[in-house]
mmJSON file of the N, C-alpha and C atoms, coordinates in Angstrom:
{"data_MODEL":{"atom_site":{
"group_PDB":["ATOM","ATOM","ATOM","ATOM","ATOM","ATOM","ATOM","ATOM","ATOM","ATOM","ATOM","ATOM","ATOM","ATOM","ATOM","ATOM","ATOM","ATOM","ATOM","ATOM","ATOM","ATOM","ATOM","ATOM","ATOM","ATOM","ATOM","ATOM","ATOM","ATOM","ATOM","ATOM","ATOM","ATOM","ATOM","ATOM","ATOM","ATOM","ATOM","ATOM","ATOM","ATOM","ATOM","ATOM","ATOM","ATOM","ATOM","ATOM","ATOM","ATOM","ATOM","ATOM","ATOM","ATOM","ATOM","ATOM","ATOM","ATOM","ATOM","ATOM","ATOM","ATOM","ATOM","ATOM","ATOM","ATOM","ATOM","ATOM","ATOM","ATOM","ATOM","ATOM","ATOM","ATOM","ATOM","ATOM","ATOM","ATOM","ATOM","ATOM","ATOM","ATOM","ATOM","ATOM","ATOM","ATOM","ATOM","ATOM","ATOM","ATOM","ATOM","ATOM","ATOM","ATOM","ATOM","ATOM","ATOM","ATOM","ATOM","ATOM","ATOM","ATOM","ATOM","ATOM","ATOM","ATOM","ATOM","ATOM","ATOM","ATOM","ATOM","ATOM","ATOM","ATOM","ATOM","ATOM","ATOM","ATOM","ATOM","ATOM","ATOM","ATOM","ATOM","ATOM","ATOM","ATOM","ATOM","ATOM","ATOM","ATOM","ATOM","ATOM","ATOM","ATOM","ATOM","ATOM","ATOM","ATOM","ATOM","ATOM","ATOM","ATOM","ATOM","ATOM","ATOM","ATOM","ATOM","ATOM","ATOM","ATOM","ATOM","ATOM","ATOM","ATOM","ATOM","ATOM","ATOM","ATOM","ATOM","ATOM","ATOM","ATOM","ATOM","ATOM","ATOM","ATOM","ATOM","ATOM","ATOM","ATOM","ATOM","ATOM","ATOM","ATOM","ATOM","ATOM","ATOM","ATOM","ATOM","ATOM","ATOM","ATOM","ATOM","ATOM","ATOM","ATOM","ATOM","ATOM","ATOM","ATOM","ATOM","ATOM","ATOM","ATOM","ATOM","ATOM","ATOM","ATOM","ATOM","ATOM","ATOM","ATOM","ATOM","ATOM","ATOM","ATOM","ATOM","ATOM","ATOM","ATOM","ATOM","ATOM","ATOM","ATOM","ATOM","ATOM","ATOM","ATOM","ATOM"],
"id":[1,2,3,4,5,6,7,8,9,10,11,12,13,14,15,16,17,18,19,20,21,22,23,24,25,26,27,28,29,30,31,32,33,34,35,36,37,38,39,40,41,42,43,44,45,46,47,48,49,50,51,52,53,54,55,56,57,58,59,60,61,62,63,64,65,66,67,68,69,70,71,72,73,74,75,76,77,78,79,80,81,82,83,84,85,86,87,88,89,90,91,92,93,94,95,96,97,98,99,100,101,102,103,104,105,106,107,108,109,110,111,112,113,114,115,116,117,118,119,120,121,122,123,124,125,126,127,128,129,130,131,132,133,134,135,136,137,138,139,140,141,142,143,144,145,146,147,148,149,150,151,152,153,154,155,156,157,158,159,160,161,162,163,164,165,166,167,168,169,170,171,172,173,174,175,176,177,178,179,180,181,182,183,184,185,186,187,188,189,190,191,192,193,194,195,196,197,198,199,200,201,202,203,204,205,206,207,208,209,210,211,212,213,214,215,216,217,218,219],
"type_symbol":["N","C","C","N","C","C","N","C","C","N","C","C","N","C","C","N","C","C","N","C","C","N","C","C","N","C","C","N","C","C","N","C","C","N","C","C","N","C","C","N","C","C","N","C","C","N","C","C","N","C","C","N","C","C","N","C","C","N","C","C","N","C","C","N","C","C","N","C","C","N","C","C","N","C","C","N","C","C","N","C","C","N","C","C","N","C","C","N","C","C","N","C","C","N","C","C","N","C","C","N","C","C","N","C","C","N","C","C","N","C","C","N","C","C","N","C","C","N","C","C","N","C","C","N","C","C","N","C","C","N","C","C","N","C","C","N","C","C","N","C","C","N","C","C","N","C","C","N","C","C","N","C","C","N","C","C","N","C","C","N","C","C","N","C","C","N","C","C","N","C","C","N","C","C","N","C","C","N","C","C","N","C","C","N","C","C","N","C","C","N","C","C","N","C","C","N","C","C","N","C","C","N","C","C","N","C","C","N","C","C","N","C","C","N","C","C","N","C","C"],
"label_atom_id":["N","CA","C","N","CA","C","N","CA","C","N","CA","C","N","CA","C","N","CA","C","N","CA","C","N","CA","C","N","CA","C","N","CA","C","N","CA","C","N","CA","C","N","CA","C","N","CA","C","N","CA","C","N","CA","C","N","CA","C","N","CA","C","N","CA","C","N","CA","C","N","CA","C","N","CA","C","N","CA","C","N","CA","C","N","CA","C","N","CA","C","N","CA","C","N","CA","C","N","CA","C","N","CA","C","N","CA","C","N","CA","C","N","CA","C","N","CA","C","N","CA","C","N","CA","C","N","CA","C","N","CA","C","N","CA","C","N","CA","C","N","CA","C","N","CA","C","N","CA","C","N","CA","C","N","CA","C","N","CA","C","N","CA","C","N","CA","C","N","CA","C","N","CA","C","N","CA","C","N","CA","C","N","CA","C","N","CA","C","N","CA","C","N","CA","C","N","CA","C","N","CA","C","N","CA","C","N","CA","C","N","CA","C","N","CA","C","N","CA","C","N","CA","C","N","CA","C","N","CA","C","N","CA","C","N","CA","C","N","CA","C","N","CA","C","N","CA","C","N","CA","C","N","CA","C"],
"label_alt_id":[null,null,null,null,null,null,null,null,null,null,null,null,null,null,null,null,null,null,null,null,null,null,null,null,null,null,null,null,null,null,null,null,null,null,null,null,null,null,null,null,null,null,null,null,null,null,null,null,null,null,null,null,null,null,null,null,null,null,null,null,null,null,null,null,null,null,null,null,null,null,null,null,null,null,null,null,null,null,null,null,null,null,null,null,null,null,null,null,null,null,null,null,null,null,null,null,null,null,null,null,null,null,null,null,null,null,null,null,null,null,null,null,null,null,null,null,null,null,null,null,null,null,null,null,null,null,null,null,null,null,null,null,null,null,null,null,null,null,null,null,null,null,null,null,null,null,null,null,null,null,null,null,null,null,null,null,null,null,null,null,null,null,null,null,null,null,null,null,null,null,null,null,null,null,null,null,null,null,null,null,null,null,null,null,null,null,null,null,null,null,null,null,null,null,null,null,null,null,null,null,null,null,null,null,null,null,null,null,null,null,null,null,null,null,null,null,null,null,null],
"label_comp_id":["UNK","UNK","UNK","UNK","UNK","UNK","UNK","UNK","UNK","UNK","UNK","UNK","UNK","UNK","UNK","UNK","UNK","UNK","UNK","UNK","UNK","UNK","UNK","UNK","UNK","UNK","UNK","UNK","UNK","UNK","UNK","UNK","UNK","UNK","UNK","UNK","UNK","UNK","UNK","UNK","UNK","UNK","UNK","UNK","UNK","UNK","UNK","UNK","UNK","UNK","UNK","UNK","UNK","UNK","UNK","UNK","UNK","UNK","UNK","UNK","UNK","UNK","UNK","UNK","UNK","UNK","UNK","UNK","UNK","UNK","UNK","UNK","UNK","UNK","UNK","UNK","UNK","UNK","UNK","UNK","UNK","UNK","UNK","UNK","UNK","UNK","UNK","UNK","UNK","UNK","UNK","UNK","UNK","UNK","UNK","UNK","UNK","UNK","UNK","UNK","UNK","UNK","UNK","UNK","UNK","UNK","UNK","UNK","UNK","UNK","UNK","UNK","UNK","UNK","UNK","UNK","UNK","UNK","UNK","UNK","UNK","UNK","UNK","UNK","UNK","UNK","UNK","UNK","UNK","UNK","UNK","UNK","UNK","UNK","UNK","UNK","UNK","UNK","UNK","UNK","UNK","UNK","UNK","UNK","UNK","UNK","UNK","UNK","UNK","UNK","UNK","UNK","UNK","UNK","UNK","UNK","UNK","UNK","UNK","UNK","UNK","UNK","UNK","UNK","UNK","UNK","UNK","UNK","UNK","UNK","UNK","UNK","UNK","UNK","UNK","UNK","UNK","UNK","UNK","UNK","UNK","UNK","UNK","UNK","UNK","UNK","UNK","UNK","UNK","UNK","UNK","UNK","UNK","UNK","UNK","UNK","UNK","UNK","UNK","UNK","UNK","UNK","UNK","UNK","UNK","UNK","UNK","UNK","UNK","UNK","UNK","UNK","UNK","UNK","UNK","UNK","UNK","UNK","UNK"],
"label_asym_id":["A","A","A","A","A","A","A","A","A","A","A","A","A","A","A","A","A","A","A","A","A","A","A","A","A","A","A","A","A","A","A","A","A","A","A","A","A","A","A","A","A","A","A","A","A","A","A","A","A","A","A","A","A","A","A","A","A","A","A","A","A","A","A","A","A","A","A","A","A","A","A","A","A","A","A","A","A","A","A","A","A","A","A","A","A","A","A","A","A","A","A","A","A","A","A","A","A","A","A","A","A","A","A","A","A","A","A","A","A","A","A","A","A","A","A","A","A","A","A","A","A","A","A","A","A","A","A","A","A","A","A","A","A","A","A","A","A","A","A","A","A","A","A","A","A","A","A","A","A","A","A","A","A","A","A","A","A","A","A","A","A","A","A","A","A","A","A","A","A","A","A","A","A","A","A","A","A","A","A","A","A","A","A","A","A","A","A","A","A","A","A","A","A","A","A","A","A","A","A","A","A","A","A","A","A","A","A","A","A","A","A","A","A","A","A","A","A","A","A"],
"label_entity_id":["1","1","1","1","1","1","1","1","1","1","1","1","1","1","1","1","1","1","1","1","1","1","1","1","1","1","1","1","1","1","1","1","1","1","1","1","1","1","1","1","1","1","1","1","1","1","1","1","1","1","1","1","1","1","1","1","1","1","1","1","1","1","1","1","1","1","1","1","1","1","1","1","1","1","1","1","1","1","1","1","1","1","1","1","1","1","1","1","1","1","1","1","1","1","1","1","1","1","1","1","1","1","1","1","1","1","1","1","1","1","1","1","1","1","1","1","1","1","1","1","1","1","1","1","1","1","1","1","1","1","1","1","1","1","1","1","1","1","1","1","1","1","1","1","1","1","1","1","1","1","1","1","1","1","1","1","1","1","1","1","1","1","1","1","1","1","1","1","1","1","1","1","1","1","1","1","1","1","1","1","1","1","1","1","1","1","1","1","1","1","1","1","1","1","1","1","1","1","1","1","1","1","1","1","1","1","1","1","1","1","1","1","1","1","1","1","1","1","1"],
"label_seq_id":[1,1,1,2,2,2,3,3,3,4,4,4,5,5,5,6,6,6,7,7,7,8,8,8,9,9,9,10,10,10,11,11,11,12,12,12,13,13,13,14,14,14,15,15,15,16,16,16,17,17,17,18,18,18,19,19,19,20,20,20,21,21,21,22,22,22,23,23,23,24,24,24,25,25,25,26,26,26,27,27,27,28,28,28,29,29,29,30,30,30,31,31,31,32,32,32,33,33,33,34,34,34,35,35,35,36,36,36,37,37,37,38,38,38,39,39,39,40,40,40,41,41,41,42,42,42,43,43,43,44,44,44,45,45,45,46,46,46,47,47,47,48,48,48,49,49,49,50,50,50,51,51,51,52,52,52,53,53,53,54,54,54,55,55,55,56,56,56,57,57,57,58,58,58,59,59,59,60,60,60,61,61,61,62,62,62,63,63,63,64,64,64,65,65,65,66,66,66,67,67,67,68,68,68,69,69,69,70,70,70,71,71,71,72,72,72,73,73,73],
"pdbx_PDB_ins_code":[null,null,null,null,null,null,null,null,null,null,null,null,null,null,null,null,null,null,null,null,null,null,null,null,null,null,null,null,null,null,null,null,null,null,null,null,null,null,null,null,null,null,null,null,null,null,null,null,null,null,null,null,null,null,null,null,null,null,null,null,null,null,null,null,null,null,null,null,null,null,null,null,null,null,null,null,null,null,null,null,null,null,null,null,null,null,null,null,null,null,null,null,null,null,null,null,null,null,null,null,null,null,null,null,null,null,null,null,null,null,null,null,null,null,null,null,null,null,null,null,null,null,null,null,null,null,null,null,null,null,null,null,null,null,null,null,null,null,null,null,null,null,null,null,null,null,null,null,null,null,null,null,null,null,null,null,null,null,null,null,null,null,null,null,null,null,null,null,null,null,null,null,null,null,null,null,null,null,null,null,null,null,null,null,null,null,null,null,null,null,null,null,null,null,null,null,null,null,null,null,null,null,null,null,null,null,null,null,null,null,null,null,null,null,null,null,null,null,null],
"Cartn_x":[-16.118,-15.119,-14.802,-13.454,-13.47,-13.528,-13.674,-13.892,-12.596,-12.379,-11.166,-10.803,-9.117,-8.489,-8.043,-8.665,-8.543,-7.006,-7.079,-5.715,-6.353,-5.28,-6.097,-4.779,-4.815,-3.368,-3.139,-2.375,-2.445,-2.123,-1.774,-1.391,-0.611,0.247,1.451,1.052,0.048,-0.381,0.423,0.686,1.085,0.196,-1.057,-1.372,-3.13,-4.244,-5.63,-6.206,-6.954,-7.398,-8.311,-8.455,-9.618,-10.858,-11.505,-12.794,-13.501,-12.357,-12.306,-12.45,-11.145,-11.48,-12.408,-12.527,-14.389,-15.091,-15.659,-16.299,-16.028,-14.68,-14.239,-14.27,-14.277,-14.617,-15.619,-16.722,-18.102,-18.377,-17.929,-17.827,-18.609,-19.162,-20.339,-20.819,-21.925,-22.769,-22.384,-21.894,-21.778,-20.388,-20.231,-18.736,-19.283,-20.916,-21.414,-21.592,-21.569,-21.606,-20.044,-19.744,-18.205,-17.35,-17.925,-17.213,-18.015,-19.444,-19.869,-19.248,-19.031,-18.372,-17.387,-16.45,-15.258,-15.233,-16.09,-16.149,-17.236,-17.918,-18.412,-17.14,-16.345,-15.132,-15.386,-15.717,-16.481,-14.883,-14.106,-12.943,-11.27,-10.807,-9.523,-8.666,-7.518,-5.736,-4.927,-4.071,-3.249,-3.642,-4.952,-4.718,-5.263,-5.604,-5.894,-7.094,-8.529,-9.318,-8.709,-9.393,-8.965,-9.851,-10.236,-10.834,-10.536,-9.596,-9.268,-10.285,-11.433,-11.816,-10.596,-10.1,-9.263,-7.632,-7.492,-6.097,-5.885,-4.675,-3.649,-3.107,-3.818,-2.808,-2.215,-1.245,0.008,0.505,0.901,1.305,1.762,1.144,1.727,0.647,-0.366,-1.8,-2.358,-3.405,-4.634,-5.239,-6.962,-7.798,-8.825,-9.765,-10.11,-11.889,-12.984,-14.025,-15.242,-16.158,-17.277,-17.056,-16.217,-15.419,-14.902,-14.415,-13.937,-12.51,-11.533,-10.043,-9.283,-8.62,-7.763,-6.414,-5.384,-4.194,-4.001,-3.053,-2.823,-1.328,-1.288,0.162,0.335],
"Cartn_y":[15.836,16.548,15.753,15.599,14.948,15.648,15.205,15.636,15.94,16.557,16.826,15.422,15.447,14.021,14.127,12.785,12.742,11.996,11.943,11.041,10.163,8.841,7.779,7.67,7.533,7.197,5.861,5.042,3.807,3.214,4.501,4.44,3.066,2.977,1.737,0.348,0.299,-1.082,-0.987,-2.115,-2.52,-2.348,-2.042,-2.15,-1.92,-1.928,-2.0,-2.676,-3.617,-4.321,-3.073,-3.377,-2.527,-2.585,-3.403,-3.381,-2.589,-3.131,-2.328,-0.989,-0.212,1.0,1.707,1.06,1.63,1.916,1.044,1.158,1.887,1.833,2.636,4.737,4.526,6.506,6.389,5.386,5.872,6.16,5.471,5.353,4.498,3.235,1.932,1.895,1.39,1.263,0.317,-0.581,-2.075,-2.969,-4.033,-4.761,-5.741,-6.257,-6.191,-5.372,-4.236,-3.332,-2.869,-3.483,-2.932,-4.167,-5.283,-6.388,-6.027,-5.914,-4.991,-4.179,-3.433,-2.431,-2.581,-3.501,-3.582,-4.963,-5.617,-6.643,-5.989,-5.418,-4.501,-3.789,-3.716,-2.88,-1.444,-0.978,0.834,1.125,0.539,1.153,0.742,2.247,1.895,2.109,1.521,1.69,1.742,3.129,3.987,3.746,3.895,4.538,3.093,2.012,0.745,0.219,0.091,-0.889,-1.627,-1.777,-2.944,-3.929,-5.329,-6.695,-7.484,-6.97,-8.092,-7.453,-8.199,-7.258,-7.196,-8.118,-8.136,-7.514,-6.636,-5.735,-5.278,-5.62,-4.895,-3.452,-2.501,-0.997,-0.957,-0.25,0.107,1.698,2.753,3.993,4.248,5.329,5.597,5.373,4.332,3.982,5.073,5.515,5.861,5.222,5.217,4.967,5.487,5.325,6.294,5.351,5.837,5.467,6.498,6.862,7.604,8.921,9.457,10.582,11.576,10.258,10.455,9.708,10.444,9.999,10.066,8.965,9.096,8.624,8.987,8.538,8.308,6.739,6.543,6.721,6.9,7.632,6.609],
"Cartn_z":[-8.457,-7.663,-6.402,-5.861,-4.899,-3.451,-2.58,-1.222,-0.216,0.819,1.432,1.609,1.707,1.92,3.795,4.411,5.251,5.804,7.166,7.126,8.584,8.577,9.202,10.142,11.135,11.894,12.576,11.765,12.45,14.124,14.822,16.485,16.612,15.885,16.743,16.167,15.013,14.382,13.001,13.328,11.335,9.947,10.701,9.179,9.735,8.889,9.365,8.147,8.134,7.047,6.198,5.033,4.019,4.423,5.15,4.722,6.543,7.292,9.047,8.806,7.905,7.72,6.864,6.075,5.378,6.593,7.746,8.785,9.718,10.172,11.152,10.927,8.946,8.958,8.623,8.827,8.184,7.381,5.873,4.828,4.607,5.072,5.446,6.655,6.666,7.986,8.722,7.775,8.309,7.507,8.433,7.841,6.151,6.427,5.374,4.2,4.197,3.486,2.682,3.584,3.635,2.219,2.384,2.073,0.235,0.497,-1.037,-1.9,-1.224,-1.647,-2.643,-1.346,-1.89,-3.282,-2.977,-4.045,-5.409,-5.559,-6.771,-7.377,-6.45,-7.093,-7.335,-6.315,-5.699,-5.299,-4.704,-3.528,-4.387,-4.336,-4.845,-4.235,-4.494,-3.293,-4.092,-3.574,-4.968,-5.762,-6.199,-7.914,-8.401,-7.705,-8.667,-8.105,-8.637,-8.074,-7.025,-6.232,-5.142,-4.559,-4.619,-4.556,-3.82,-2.888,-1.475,-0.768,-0.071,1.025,2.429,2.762,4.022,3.489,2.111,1.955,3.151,3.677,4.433,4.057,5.003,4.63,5.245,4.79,5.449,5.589,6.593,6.126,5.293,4.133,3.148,1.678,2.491,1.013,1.062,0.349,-0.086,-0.63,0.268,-0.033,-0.812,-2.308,-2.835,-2.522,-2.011,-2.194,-2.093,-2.725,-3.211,-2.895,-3.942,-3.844,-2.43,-1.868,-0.506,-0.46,-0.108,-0.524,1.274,1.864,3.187,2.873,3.525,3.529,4.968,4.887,5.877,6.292,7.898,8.401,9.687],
"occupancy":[1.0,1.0,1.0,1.0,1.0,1.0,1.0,1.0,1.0,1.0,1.0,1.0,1.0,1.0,1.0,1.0,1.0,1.0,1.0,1.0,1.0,1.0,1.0,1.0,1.0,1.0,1.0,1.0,1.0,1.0,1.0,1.0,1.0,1.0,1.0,1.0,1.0,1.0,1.0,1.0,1.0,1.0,1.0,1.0,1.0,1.0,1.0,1.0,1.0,1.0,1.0,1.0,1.0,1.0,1.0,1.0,1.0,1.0,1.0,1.0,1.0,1.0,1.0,1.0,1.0,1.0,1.0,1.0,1.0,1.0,1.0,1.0,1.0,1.0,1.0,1.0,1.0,1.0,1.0,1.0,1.0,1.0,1.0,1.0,1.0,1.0,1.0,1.0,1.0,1.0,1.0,1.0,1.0,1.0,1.0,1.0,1.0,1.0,1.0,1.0,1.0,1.0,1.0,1.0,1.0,1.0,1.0,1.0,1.0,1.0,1.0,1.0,1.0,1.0,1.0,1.0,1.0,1.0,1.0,1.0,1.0,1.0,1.0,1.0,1.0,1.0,1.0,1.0,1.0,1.0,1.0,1.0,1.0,1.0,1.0,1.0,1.0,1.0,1.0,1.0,1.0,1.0,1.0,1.0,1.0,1.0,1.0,1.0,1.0,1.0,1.0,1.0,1.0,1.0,1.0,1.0,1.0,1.0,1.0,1.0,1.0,1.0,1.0,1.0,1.0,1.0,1.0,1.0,1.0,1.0,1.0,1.0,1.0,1.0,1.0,1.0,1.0,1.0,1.0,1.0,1.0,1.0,1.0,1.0,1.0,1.0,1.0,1.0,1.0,1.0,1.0,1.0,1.0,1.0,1.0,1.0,1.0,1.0,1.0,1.0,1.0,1.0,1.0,1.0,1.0,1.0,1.0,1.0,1.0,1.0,1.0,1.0,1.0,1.0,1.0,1.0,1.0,1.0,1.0],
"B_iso_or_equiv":[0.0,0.0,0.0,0.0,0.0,0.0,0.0,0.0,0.0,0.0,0.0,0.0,0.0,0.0,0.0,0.0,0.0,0.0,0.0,0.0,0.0,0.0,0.0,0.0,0.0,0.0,0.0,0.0,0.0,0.0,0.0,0.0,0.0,0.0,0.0,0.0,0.0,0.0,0.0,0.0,0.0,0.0,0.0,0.0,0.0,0.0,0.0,0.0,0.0,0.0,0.0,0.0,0.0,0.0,0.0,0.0,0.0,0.0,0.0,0.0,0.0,0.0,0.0,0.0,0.0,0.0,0.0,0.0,0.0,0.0,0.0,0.0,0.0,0.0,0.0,0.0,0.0,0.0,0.0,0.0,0.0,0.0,0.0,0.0,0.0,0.0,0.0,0.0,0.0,0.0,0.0,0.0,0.0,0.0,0.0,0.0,0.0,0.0,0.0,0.0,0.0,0.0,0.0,0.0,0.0,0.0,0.0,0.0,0.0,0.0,0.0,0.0,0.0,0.0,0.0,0.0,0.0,0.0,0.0,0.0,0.0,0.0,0.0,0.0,0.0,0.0,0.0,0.0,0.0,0.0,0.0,0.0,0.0,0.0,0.0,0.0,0.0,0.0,0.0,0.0,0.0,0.0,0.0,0.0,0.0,0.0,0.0,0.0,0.0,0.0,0.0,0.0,0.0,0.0,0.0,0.0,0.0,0.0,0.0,0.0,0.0,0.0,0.0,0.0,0.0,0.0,0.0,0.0,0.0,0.0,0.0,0.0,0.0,0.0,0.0,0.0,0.0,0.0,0.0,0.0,0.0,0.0,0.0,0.0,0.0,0.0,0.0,0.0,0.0,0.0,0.0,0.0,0.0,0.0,0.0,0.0,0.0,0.0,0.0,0.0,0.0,0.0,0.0,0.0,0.0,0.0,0.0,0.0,0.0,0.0,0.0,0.0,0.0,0.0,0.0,0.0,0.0,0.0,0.0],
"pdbx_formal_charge":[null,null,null,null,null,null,null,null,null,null,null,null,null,null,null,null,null,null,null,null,null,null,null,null,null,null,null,null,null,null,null,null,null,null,null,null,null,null,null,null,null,null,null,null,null,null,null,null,null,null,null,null,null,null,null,null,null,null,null,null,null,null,null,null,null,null,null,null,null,null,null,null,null,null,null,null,null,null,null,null,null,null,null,null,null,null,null,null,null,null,null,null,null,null,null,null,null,null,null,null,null,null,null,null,null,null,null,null,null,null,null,null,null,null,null,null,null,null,null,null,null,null,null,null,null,null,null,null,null,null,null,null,null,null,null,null,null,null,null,null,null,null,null,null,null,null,null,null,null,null,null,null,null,null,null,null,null,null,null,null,null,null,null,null,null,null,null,null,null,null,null,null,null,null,null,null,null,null,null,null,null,null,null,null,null,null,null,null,null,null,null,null,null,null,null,null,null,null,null,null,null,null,null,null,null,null,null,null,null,null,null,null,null,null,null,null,null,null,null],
"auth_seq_id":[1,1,1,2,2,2,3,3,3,4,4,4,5,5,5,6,6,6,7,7,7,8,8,8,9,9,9,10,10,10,11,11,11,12,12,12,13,13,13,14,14,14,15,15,15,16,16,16,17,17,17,18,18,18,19,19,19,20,20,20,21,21,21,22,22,22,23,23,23,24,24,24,25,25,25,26,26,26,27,27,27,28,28,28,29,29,29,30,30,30,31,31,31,32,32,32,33,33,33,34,34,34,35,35,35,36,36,36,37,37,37,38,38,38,39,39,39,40,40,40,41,41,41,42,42,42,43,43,43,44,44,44,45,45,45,46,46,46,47,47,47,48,48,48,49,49,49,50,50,50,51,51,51,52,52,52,53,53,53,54,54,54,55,55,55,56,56,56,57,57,57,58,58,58,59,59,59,60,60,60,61,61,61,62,62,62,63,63,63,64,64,64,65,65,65,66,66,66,67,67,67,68,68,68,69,69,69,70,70,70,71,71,71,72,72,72,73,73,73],
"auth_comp_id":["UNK","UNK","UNK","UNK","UNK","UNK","UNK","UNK","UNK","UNK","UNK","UNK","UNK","UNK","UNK","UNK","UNK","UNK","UNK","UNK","UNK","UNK","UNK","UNK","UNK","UNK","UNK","UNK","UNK","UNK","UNK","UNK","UNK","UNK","UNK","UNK","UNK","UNK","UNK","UNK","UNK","UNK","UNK","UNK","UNK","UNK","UNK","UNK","UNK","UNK","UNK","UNK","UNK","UNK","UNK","UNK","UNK","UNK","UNK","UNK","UNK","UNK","UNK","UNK","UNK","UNK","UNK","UNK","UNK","UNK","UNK","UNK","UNK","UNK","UNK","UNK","UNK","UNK","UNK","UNK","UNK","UNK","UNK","UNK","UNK","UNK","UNK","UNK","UNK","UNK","UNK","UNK","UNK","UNK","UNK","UNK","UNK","UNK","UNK","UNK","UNK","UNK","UNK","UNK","UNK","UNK","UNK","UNK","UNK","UNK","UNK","UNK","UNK","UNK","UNK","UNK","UNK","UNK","UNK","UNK","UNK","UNK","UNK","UNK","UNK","UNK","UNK","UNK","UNK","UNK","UNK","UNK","UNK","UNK","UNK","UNK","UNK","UNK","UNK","UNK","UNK","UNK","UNK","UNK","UNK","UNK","UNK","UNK","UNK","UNK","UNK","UNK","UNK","UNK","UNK","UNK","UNK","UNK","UNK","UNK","UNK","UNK","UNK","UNK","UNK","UNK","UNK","UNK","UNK","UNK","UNK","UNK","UNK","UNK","UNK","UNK","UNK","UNK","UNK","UNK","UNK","UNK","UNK","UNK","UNK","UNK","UNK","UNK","UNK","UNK","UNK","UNK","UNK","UNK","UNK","UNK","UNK","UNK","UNK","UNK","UNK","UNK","UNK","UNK","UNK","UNK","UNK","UNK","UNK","UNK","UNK","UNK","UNK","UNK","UNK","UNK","UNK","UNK","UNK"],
"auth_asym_id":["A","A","A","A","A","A","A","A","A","A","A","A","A","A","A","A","A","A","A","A","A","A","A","A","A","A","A","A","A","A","A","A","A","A","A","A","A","A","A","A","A","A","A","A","A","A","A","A","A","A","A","A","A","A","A","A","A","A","A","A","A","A","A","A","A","A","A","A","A","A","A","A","A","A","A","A","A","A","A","A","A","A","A","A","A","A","A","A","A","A","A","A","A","A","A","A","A","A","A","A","A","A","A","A","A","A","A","A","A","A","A","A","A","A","A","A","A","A","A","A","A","A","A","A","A","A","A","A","A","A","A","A","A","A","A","A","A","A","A","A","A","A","A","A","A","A","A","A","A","A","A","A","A","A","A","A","A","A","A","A","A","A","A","A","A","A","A","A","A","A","A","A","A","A","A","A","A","A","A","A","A","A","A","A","A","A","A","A","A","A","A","A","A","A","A","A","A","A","A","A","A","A","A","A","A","A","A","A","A","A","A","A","A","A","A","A","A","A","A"],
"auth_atom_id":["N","CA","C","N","CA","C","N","CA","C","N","CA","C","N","CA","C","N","CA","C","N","CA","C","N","CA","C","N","CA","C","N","CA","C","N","CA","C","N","CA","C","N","CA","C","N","CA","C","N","CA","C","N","CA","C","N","CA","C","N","CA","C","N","CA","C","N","CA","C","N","CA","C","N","CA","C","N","CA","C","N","CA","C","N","CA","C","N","CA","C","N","CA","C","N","CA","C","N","CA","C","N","CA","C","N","CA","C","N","CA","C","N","CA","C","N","CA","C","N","CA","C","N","CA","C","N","CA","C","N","CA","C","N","CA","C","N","CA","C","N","CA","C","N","CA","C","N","CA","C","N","CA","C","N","CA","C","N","CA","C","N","CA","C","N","CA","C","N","CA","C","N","CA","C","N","CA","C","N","CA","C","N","CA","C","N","CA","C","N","CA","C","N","CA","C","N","CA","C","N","CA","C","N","CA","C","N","CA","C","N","CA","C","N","CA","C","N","CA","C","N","CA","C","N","CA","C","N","CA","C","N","CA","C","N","CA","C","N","CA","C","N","CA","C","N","CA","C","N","CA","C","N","CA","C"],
"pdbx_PDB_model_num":[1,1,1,1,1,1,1,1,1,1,1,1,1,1,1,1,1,1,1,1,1,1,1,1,1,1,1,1,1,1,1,1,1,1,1,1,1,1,1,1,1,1,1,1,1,1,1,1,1,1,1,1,1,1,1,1,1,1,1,1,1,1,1,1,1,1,1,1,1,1,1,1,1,1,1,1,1,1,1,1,1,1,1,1,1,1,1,1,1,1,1,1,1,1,1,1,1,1,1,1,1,1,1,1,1,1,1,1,1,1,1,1,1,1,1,1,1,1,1,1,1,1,1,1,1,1,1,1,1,1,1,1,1,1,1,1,1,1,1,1,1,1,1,1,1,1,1,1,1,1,1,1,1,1,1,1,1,1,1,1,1,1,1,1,1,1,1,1,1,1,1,1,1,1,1,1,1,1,1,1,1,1,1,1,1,1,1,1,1,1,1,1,1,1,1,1,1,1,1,1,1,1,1,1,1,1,1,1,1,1,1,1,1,1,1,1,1,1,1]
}}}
């Protein structure tokens, strides 16, 4: 079952890399952890595995990782 979907607000930036925001909601402890994650292929964007650790989001993604889902605005 998945968990409430959060929302991430980019405050006036273009974009927040993937592996910053794993860290930044406490989703990983660490930017190490973070770069795991995302390279095991644990973390998806819309709907597709995702394997860049440094993906660019943009308002409008979702992030899907350990049945914890954010959209960003």
């Amino acid at each position: 079952m998945m968990g409430k979907t959060e929302s991430f607000e980019l405050e006036g930036h273009e974009f927040i890399e993937l592996n910053k925001l794993l860290k930044f909601l406490g989703w990983v402890e660490t930017g190490g952890e973070a770069k795991i994650r995302i390279a095991e292929g644990e973390v998806m964007v819309n709907g597709a595995t995702e394997l860049r650790i440094r993906c660019k989001l943009h308002a409008g993604d979702k992030v899907n990782y350990n049945e914890q889902e954010v959209v960003i605005s």
